[in-house]
C-alpha positions in Angstrom: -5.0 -12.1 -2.0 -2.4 -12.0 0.5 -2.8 -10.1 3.6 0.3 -8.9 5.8 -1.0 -8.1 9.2 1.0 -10.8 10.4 4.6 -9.8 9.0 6.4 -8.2 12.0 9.8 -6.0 11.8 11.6 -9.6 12.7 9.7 -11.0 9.7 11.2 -8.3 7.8 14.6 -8.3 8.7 14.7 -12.1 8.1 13.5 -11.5 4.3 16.7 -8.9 4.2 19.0 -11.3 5.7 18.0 -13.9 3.5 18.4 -11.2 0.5 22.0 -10.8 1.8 22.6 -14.5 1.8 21.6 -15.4 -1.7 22.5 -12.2 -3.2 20.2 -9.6 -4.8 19.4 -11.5 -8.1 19.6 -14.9 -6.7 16.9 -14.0 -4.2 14.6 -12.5 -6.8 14.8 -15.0 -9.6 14.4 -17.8 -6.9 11.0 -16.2 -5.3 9.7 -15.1 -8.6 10.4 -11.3 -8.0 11.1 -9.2 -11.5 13.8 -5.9 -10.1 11.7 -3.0 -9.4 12.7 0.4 -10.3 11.5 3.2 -7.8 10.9 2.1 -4.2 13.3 0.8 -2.1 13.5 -0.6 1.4 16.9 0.8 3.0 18.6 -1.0 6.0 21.9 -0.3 7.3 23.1 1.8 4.3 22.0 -0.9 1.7 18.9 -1.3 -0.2 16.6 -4.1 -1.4 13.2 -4.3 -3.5 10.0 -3.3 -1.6 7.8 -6.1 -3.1 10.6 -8.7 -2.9 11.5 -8.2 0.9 7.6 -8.1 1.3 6.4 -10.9 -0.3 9.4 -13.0 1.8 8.8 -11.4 5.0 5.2 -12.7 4.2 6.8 -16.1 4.0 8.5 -16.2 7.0 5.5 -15.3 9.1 2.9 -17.6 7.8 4.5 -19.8 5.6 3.4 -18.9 2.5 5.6 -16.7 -0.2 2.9 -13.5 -1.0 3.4 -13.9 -4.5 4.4 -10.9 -6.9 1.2 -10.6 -8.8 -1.1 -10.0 -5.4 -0.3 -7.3 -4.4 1.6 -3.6 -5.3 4.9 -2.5 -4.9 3.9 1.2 -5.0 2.9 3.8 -2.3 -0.1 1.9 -1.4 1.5 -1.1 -1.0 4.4 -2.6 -0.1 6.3 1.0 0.4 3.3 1.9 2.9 3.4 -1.4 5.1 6.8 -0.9 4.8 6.9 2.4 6.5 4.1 1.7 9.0 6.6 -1.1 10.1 9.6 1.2 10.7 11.8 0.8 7.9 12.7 3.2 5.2 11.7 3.3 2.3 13.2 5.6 -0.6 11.0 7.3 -3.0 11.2 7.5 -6.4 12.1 11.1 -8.3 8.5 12.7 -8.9 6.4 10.8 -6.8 5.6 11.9 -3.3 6.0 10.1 -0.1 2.3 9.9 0.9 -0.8 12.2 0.9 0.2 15.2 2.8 -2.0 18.0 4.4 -2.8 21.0 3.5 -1.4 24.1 6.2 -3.5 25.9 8.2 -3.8 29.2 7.8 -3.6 30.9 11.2 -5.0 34.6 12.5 -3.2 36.1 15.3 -6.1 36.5 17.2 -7.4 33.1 17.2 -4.0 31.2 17.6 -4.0 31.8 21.2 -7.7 30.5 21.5 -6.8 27.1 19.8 -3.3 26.4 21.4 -4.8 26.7 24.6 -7.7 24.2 23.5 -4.6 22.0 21.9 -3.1 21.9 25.0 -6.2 20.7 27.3 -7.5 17.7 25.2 -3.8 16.5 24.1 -3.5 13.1 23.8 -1.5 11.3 26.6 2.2 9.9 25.6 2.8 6.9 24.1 4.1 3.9 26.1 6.9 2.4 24.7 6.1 -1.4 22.6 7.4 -4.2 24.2 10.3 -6.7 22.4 9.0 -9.0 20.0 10.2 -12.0 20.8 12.6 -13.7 18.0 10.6 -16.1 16.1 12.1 -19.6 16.1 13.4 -21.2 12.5 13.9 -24.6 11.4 17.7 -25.4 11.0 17.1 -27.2 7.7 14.4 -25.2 5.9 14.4 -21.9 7.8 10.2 -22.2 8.0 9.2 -20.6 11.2 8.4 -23.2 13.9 5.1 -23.8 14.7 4.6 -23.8 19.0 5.1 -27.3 19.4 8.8 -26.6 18.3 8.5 -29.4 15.5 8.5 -28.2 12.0 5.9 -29.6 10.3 8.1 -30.3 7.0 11.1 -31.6 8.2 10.0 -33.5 11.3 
C-alpha cells in the first residue's frame, strides 16, 4: 500500500510538468492511469487527474510509481492529500468538498462570555514554512538524485 507522506508540493508540480510534457493521454496510458471523471487537480488555469498526478508525484519522491489500484481518487484520497498540500482540487457536481460542521447556535447573552474566553486562550500565529529546497533530477531518467548526487540507475 502506498503511503504519500513523502510527496512534497515540488513533487507535485513535477508530476504536472511531466503531465504537460507528454500530454494528458500520453501520460496516463504510459503510468497505467484510466481518465477519472470528478476530481480534478487545477494549476495555473489547467487541470489534470487527481490519482494520476498522485501516483507520479509519488514517483518522483521515492522512486516508485503509487500504482492506480492502491489507493482512491476520491475525497479521502488523492483529492484530500491533494488539498492538504495546497493545490486545488475541483469537486465533482453533488458531492461535497469535505465533512463540514454544523453552526453554532448562539444566545445574545452568552456570546459575550465565550468571545471573551475565545480571545484569551487563542492560539498564537503561525510562522511562515520555510522553501523547500528543489529536489535534484537525473538528466537522463528524471529519477530524483539520491545525496550522493549519483543516480543509482544511470551511473
Amino acid at each position: 500500500m502506498a503511503t504519500f507522506s513523502s510527496v512534497t508540493p515540488s513533487h507535485i508540480l513535477q508530476a504536472i510538468a511531466e503531465c504537460d510534457r507528454r500530454g494528458g493521454d500520453t501520460f496516463l496510458k504510459l503510468y497505467g492511469f484510466a481518465p477519472t471523471a470528478g476530481y480534478a487537480v487545477v494549476h495555473e488555469g489547467r487541470s489534470y487527474d487527481t490519482k494520476a498526478i498522485l501516483g507520479v508525484a509519488h514517483r518522483y519522491a521515492t522512486g516508485r510509481l503509487a500504482p492506480p489500484d492502491e489507493f482512491s481518487g476520491g475525497a479521502d484520497g488523492a483529492a484530500k492529500i491533494l488539498r492538504k498540500r495546497g493545490f486545488e482540487v475541483t469537486t465533482p457536481p453533488g458531492a461535497t468538498a469535505g465533512p463540514r460542521r454544523p453552526a453554532r447556535a448562539s444566545s445574545a447573552r452568552g456570546s459575550a462570555a465565550r468571545g471573551a474566553s475565545a480571545r484569551s486562550t487563542a492560539a498564537p500565529a503561525r510562522r511562515a514554512a520555510a522553501p523547500e529546497r528543489p529536489v535534484d533530477l537525473c538528466p537522463t531518467c528524471f529519477m530524483a538524485l539520491p545525496a550522493t548526487g549519483v543516480c543509482d540507475d544511470c551511473g
